[in-house]
LUMLOPA-177390 format. One record per residue (C-alpha): x, y, z; residue in three letters. Coordinates in Angstrom, 3 decimals. Example, Ala and Ser with C-alpha at 12.3 -4.5 7.8 and 13.67 -1.06 7.14 Angstrom:
# LUMLOPA-177390
TIKOL          x          y          z   res
TIKOL     12.300     -4.500      7.800   ALA
TIKOL     13.670     -1.060      7.140   SER
***
This chain:
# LUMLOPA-177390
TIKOL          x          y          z   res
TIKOL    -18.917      0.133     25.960   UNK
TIKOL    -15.054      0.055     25.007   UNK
TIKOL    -13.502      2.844     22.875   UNK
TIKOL    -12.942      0.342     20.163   UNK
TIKOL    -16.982     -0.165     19.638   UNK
TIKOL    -17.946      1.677     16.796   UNK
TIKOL    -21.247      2.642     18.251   UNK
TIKOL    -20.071      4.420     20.933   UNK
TIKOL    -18.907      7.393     21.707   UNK
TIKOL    -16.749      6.996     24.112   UNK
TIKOL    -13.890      9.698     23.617   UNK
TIKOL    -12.465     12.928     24.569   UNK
TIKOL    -14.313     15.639     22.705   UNK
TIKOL    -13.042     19.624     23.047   UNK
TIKOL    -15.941     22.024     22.408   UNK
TIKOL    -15.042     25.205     21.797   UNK
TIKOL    -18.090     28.356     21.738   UNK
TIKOL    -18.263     31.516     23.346   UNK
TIKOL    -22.019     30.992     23.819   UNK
TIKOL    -22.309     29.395     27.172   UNK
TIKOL    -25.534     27.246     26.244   UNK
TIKOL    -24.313     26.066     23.027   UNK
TIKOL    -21.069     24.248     24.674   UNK
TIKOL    -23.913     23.076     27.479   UNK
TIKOL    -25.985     21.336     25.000   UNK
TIKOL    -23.296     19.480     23.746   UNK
TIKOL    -21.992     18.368     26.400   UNK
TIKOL    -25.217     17.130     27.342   UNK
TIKOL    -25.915     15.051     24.459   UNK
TIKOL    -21.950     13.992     24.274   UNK
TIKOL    -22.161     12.723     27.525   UNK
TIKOL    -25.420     11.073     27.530   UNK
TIKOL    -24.193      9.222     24.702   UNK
TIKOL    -20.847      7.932     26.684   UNK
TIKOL    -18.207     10.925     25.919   UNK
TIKOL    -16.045     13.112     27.633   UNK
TIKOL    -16.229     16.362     27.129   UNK
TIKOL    -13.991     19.434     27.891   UNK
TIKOL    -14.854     22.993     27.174   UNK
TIKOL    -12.936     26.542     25.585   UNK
TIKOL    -15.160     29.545     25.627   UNK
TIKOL    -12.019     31.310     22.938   UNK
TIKOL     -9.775     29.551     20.209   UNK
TIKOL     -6.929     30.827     22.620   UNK
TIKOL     -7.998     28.419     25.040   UNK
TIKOL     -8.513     25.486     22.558   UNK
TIKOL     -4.787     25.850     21.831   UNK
TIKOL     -4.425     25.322     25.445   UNK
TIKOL     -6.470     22.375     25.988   UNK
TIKOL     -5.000     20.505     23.479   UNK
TIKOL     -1.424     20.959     24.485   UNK
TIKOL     -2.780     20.002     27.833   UNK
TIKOL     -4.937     16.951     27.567   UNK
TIKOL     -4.296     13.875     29.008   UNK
TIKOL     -5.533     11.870     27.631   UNK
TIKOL     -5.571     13.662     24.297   UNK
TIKOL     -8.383     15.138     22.303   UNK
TIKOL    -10.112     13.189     19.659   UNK
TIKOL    -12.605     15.153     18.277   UNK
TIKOL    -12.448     19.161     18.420   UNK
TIKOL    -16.114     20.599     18.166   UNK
TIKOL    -15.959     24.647     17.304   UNK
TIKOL    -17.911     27.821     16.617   UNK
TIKOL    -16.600     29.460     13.246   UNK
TIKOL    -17.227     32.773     14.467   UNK
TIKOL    -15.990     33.341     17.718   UNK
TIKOL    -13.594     36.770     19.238   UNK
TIKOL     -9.897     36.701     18.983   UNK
TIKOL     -8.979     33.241     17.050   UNK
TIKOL    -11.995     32.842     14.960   UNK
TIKOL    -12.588     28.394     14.274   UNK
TIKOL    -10.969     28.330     10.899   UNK
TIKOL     -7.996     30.341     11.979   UNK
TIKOL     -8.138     27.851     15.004   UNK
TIKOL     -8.386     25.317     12.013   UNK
TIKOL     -6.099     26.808     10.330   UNK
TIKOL     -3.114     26.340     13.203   UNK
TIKOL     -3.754     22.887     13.642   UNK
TIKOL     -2.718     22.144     10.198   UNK
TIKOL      0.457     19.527     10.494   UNK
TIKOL      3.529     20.722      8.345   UNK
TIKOL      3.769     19.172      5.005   UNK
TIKOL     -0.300     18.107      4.615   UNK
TIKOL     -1.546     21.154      5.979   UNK
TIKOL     -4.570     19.065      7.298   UNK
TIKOL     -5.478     19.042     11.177   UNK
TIKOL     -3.760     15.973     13.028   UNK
TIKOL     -7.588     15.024     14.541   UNK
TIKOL    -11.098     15.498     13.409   UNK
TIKOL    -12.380     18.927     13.433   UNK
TIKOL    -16.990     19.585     13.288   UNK
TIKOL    -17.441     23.102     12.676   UNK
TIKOL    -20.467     24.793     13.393   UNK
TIKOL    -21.890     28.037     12.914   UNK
TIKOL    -25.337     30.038     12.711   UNK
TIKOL    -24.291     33.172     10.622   UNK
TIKOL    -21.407     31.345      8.347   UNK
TIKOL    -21.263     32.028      4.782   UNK
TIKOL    -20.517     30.089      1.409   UNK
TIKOL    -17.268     30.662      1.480   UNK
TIKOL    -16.466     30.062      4.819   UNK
TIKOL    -17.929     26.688      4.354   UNK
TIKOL    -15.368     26.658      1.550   UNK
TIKOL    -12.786     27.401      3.258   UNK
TIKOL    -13.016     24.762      6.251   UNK
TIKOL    -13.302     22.004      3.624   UNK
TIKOL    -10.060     23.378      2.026   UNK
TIKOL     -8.682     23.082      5.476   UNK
TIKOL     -9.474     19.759      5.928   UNK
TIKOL    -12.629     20.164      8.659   UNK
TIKOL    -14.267     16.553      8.762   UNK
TIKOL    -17.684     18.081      8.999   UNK
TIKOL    -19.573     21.679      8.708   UNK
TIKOL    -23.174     22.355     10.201   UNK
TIKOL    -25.398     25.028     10.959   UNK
TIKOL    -27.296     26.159     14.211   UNK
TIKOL    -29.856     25.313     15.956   UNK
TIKOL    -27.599     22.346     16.033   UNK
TIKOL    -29.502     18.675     15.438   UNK
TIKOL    -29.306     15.954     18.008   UNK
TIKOL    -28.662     13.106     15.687   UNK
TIKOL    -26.580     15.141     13.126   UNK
TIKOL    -24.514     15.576     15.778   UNK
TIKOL    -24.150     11.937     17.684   UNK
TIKOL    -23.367     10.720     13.980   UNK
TIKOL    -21.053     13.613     12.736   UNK
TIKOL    -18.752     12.394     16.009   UNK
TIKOL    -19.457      9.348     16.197   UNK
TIKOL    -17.857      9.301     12.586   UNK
TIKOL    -14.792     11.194     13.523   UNK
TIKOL    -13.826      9.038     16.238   UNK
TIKOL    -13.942      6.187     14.010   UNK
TIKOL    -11.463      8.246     11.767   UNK
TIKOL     -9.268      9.422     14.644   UNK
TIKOL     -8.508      5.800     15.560   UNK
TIKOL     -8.342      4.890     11.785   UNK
TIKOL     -5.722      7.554     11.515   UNK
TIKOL     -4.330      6.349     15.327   UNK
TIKOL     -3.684      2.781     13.895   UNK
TIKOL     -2.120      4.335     10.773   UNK
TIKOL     -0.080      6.105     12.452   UNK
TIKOL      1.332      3.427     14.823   UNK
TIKOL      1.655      1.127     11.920   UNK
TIKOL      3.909      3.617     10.201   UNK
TIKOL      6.206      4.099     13.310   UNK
TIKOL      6.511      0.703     13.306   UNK
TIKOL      7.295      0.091      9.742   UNK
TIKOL      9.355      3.504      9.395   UNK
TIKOL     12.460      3.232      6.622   UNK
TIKOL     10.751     -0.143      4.954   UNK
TIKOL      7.752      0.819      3.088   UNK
TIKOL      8.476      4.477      2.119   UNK
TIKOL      6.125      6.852     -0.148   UNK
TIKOL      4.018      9.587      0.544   UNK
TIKOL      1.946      9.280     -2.903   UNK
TIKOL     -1.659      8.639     -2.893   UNK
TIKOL     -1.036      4.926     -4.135   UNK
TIKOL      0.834      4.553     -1.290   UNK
TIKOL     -1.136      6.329      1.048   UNK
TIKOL     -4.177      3.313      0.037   UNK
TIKOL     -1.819      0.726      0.313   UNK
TIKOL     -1.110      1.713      4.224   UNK
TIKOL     -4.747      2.009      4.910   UNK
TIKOL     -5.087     -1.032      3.501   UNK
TIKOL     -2.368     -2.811      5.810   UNK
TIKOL     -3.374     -0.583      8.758   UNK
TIKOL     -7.108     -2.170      8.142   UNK
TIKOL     -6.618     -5.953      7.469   UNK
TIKOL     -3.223     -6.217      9.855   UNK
TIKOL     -5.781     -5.743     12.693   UNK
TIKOL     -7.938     -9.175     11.783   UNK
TIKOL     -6.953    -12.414     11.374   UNK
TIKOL     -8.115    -12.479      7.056   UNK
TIKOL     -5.944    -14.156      4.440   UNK
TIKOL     -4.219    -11.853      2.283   UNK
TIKOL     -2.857    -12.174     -1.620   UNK
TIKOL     -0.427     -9.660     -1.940   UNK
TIKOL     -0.073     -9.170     -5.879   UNK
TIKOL      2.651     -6.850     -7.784   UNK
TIKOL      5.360     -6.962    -10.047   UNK
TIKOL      9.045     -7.775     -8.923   UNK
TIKOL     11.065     -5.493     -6.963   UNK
TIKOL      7.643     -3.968     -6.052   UNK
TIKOL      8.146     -4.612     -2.271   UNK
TIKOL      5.283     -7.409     -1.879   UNK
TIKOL      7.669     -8.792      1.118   UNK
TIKOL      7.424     -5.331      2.873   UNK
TIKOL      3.806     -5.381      2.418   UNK
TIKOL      3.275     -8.776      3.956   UNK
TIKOL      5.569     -7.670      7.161   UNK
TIKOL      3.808     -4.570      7.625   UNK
TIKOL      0.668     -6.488      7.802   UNK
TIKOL      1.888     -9.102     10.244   UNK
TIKOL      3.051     -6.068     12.490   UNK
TIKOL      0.238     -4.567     12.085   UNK
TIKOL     -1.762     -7.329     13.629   UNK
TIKOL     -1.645     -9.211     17.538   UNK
TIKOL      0.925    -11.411     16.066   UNK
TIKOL      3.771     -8.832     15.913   UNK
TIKOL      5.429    -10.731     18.463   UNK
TIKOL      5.636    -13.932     17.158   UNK
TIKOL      7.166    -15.207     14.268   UNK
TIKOL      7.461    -14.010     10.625   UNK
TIKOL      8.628    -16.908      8.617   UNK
TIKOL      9.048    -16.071      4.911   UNK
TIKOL      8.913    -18.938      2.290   UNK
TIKOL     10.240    -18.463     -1.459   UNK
TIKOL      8.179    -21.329     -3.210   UNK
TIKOL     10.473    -20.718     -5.947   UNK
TIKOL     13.829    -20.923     -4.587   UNK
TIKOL     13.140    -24.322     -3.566   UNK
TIKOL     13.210    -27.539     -5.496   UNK
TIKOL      9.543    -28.786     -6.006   UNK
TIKOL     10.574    -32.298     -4.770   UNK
TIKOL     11.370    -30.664     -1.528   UNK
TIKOL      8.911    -28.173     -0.939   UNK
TIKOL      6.708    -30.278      1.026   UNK
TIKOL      9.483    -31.062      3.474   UNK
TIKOL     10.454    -27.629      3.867   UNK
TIKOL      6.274    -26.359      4.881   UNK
TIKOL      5.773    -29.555      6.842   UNK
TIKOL      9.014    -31.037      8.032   UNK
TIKOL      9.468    -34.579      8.204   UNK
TIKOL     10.460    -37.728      9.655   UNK
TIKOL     13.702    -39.450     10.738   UNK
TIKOL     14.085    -42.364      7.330   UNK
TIKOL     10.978    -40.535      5.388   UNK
TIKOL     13.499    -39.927      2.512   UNK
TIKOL     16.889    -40.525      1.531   UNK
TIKOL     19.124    -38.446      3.433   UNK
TIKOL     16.472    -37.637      6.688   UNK
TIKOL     18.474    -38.307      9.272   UNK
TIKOL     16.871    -36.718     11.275   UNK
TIKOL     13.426    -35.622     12.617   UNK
TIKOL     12.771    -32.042     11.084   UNK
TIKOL      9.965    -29.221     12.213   UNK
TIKOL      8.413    -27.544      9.186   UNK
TIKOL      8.113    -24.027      8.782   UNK
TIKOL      4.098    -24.083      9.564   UNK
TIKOL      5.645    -25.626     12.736   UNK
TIKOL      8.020    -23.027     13.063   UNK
TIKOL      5.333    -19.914     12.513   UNK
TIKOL      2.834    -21.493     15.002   UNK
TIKOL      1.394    -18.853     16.395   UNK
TIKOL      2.610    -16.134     14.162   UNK
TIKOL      2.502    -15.535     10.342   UNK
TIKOL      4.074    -17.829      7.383   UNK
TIKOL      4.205    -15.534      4.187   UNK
TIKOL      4.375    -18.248      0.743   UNK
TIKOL      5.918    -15.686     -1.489   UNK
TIKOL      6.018    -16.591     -5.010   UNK
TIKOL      3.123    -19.093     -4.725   UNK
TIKOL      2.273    -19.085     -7.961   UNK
TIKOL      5.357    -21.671     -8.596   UNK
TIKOL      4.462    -24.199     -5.858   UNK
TIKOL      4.017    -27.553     -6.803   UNK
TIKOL      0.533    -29.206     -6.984   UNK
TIKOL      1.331    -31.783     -4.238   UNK
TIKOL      2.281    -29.226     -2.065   UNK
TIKOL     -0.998    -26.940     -2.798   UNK
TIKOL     -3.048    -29.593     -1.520   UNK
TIKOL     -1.655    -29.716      1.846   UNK
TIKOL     -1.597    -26.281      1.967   UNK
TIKOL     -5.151    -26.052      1.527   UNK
TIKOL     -5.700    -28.621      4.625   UNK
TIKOL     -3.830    -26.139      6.786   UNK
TIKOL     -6.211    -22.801      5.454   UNK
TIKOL     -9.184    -25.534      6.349   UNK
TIKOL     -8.607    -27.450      9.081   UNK
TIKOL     -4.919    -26.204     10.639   UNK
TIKOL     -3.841    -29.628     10.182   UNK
TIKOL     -0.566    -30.851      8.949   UNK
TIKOL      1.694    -33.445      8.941   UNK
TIKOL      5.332    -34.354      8.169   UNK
TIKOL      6.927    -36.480      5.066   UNK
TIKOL      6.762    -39.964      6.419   UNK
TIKOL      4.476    -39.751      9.798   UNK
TIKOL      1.024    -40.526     10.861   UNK
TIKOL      0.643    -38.242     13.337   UNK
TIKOL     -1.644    -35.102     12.352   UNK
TIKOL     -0.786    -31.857     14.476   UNK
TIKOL     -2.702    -28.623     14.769   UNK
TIKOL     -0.826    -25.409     14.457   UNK
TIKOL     -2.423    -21.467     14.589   UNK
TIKOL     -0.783    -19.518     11.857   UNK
TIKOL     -1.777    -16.688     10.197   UNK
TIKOL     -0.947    -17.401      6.214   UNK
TIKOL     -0.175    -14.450      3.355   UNK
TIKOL      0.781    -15.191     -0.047   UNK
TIKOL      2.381    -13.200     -2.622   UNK
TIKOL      3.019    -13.806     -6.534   UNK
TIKOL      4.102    -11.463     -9.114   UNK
TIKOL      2.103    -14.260    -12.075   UNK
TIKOL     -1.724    -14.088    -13.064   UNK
TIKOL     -3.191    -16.943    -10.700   UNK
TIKOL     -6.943    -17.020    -12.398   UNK
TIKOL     -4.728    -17.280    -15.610   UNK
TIKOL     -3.206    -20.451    -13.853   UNK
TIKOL     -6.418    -21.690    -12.111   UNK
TIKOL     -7.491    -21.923    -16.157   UNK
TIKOL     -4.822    -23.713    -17.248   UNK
TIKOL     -5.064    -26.263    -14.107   UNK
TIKOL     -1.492    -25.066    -12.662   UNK
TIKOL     -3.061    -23.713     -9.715   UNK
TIKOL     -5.781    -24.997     -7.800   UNK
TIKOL     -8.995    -23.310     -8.060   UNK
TIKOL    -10.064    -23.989     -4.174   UNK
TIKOL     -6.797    -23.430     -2.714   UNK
TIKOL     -7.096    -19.472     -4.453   UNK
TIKOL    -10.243    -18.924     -3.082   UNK
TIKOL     -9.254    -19.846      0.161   UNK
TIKOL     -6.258    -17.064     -0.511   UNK
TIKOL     -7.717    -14.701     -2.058   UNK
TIKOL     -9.573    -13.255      0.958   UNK
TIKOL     -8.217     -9.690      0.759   UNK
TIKOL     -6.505     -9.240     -2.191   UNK
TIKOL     -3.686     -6.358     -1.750   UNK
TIKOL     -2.221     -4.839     -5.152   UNK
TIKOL      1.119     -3.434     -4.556   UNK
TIKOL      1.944     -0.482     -7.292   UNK
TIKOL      4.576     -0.414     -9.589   UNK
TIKOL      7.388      2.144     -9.246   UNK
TIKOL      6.805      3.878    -12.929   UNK
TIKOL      2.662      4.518    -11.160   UNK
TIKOL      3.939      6.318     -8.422   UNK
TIKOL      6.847      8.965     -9.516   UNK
TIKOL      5.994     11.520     -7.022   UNK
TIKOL      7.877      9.188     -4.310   UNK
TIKOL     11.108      8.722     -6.042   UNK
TIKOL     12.899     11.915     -4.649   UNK
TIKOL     12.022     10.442     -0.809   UNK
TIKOL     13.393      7.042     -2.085   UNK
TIKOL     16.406      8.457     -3.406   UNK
TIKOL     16.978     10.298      0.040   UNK
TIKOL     16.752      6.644      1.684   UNK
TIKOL     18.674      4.488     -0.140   UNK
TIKOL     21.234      7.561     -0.581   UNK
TIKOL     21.816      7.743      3.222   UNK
TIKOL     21.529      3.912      3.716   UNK
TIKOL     24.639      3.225      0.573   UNK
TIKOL     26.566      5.527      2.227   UNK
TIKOL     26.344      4.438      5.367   UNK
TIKOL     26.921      0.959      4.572   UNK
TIKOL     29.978      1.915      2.303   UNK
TIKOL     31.447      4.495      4.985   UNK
TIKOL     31.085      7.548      3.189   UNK
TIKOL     30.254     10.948      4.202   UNK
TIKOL     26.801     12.453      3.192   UNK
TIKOL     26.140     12.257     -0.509   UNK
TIKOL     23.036     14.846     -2.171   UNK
TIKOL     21.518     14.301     -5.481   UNK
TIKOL     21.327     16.902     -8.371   UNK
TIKOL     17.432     18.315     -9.815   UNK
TIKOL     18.432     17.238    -13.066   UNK
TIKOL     19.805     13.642    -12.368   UNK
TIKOL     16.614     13.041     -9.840   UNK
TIKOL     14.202     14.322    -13.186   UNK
TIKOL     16.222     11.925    -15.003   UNK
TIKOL     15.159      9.445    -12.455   UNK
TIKOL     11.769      9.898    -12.228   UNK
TIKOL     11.585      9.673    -15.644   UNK
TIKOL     12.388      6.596    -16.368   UNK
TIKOL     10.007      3.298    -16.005   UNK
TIKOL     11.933      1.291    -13.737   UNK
TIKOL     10.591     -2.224    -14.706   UNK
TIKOL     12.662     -3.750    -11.959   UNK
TIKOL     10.812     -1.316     -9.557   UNK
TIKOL     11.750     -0.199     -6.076   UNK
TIKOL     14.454     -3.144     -6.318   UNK
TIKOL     16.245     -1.672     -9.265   UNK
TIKOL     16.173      1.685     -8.239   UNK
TIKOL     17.613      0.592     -4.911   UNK
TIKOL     20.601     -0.903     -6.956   UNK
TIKOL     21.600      2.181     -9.293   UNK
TIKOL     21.197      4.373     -6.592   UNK
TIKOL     23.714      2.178     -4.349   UNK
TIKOL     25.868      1.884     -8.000   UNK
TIKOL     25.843      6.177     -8.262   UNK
TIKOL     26.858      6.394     -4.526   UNK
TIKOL     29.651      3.994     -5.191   UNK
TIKOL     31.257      5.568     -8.560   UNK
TIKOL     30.516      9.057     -8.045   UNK
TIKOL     33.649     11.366     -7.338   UNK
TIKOL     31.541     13.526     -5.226   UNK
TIKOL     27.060     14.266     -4.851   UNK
TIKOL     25.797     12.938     -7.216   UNK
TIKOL     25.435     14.251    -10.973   UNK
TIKOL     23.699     13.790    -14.046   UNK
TIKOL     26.447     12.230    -15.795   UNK
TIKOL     26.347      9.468    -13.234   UNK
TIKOL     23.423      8.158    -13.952   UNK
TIKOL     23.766      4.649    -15.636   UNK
TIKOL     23.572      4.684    -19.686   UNK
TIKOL     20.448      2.198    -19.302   UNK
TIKOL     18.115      4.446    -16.907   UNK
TIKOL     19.857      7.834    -19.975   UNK
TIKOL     19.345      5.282    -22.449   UNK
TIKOL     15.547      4.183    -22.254   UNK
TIKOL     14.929      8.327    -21.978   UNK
TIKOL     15.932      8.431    -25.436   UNK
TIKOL     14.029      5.810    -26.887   UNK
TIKOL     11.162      7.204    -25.167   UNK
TIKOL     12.031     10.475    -26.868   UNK
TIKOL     12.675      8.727    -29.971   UNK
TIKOL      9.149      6.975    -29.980   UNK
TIKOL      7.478     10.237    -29.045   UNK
TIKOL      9.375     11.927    -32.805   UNK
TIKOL      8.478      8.784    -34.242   UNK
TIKOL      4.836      9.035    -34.182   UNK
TIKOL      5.232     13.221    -34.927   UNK
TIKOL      7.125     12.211    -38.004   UNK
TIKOL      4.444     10.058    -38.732   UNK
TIKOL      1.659     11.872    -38.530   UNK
TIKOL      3.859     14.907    -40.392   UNK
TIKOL      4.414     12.334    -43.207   UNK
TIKOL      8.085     13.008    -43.043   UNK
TIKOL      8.909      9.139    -41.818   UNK
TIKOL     10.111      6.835    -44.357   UNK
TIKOL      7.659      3.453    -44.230   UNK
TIKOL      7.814      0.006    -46.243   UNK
TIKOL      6.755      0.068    -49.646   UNK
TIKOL      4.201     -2.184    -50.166   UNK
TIKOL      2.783     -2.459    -46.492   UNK
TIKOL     -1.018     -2.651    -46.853   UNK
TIKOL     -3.240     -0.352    -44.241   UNK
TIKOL     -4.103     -4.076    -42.318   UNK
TIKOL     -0.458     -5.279    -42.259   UNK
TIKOL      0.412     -1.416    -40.925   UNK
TIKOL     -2.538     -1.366    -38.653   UNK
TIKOL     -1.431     -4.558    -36.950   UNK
TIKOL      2.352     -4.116    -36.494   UNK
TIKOL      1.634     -0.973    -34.721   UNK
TIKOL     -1.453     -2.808    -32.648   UNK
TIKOL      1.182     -5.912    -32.036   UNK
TIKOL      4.325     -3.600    -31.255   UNK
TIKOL      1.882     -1.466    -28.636   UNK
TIKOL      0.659     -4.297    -26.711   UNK
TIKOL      3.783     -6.165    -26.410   UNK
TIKOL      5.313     -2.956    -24.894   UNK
TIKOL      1.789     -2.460    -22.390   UNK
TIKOL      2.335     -6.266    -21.556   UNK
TIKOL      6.431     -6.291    -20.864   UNK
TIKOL      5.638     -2.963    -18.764   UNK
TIKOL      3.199     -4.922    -16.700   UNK
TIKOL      4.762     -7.848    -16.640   UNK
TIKOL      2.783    -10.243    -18.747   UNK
TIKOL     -0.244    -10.243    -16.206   UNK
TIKOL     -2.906     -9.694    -18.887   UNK
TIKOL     -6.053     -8.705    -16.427   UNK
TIKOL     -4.034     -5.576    -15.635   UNK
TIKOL     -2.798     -4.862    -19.569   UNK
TIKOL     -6.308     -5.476    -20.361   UNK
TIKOL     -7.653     -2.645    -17.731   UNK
TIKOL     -5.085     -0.594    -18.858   UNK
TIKOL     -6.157     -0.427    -22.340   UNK
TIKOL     -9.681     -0.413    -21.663   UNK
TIKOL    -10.737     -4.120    -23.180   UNK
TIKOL    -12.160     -6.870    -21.415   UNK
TIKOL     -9.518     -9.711    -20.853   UNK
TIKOL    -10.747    -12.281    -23.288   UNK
TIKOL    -10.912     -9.366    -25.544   UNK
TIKOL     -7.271     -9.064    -25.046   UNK
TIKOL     -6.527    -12.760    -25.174   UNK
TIKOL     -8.126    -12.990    -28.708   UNK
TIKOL     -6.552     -9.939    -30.232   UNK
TIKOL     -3.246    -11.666    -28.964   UNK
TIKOL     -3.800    -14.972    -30.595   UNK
TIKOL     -5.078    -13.155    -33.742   UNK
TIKOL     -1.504    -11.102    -33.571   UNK
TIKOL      0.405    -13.561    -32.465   UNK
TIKOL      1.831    -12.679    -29.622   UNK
TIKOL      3.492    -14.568    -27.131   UNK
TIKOL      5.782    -14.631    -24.005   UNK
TIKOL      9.279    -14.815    -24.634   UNK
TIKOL      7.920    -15.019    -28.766   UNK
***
């Protein structure tokens, strides 16, 4: 069995027990089931054998009540700085533990908690399920090194998202990567691809909207010398030029139907061929698409075919908006702080509390992107670190009006704001309904499905009372 077979056990396991025949039985059935096992009789020596492993430890097995460093203070010190949880799995077991110190392990972040006489099975699952996490968390890890000072957050929206890429960057699945603009869906789709095998092979990024529709199919699948006016020459396409690596289609929601079609003969067959030949060639490439627009919203209205977005829509990966994760602005700020002013030669730059509230305060509907820009702006124009009074009047501004819509509906429900004469309750009713949506729908975009789930209707639901209101894109 290899370590990577989720059945096995196959790992190095501390065990940790100052009763000689409760370490024996483990290792027993630990090794009988294809681990390695290493002993401590104290929680001093644990600390010992897991600066010393070599290979390291995977799973840590220990007593709760033991002399000297009891298990949860053992516990306890392998918390990592900053998540206080352990940095591997940690079973605790225990014949005379209480409630509370049950409690207390889980606080700690143990991955399991059992009592003596220990069970044979309880305890081949138990590890067998923390060496699956230990290499979950191994593969997150790595992915992060790789992908350090590109995909930055420490928020739990973020922390899904990297799971997410750590899992499907390891298999050869489709991915749609979905979000608003500015989100970072690019960052997303080059994690995955160095997530996977194919890290060192080509990453070819195509902006289906950037290029002229007429072209587009040139551009994926090259063409031939005379195939058009103005081929001069014979030209690879970019399938051509990702063979044997990944070819992300951002924006895909804007490519042309022509060009969909082939498309879908690559996802089913690998097969393409260029503008003007006869000649069908094979290439291996690994394809992820991105779009910011509603595709099942497109599929309806026949701008999008229906088979090609199955065929996409393998693993769908939703990349947050900024205004959904606040908590990771301050680390973002550090970032592109540093990275403006080392681009712009300038010394070290910090940030004030109260222009960074300011910041996280406001709902950055340009996302990641914009907040990239007006940080690089306040670097730029500030005389020194960074105030509140250099924050731009737009990111001040909408503050206010969020302040002013918060008095609004006080002075409203106070009876102290002026309204229409005349207005009926219906005409009222559905102003406010029609201003509220609009807002919900501008925040997110236009992409209905998520407005919908957002205000907790069902879609068509949402499509009616928009028809009924009138509202429309760009109305």
């Amino acid at each position: 069995m290899t370590e990577s077979d989720d059945t096995s056990l196959a790992g190095k396991i501390l065990v940790v027990d100052d009763e000689r025949n409760i370490r024996r039985t483990l290792r027993m059935v630990l090794e009988g089931e294809g681990a390695t096992v290493v002993e401590a009789e104290t929680g001093e020596g644990a600390l010992v054998e897991l600066a010393a492993a070599d290979p390291p430890v995977q799973v840590v097995i220990t007593d709760v009540m033991m002399p000297g460093i009891s298990g949860l203070e053992l516990l306890e010190r392998l918390g990592e700085p900053g998540t206080g949880a352990p940095p591997l799995p940690v079973i605790m077991i225990s014949g005379h533990a209480s409630v509370e110190d049950a409690v207390k392990a889980t606080r700690l972040g143990a991955f399991d908690f059992f009592e003596k006489p220990l069970a044979r099975d309880r305890v081949i699952v138990s590890v067998r399920n923390a060496l699956r996490q230990y290499r979950a968390d191994q593969s997150l890890r790595a992915l992060r090194r790789r992908i350090r000072g590109s995909i930055i957050g420490e928020s739990e929206p973020m922390r899904t998202l990297l799971a997410q890429v750590a899992k499907v960057g390891r298999t050869k699945a489709r991915v749609l990567i979905t979000g608003e603009s500015g989100s970072g869906k690019e960052l997303v789709a080059r994690a995955i691809h160095e997530a996977s095998d194919r890290r060192d092979a080509a990453f070819v990024k195509v902006n289906c909207a950037a290029i002229p529709r007429e072209l587009i199919e040139s551009e994926l699948f090259g063409h031939e010398r005379g195939a058009f006016t103005g081929a001069t020459a014979q030209k690879p396409g970019l399938f051509e030029v990702a063979d044997g690596g990944t070819i992300f289609l951002d924006e895909i929601g804007d490519m042309a139907l022509g060009a969909q079609a082939k498309v879908l003969r690559v996802l089913q067959s690998g097969e393409i061929m260029r503008v003007g030949g006869r000649k069908l060639s094979v290439v291996d490439v690994r394809v992820l698409a991105a779009t910011h627009r509603n595709l099942p919203e497109l599929v309806s209205t026949g701008e999008f075919r229906e088979d090609l977005y199955f065929r996409l829509n393998v693993v769908p990966i939703h990349v947050p908006p900024l205004r959904e994760r606040p908590q990771d602005i301050p680390v973002l700020c550090r970032h592109f702080i540093d990275e403006a002013c080392e681009d712009n030669g300038m010394g070290s730059k910090r940030i004030s509390d109260e222009a960074l509230e300011l910041l996280q305060r406001h709902r950055w509907p340009g996302n990641v992107r914009e907040l990239r820009n007006v940080i690089e702006r306040m670097v730029i124009l500030s005389d020194g670190d960074i105030e509140l009074d250099d924050v731009p009047p737009e990111v001040r501004g909408s503050d206010d009006e969020d302040d002013g819509e918060e008095r609004s509906l006080v002075e409203l429900a106070e009876g102290s704001l002026a309204l229409p004469e005349g207005l009926s309750l219906r005409e009222f009713r559905e102003a406010v309904e029609r201003a509220f949506i609009q807002r919900r729908l501008q925040d997110l975009g236009w992409n209905v499905s998520r407005t919908a789930e957002s205000l907790g209707v069902e879609r068509t639901h949402l499509h009616k009372k928009m028809k009924v209101l009138g509202i429309q894109r760009g109305g």
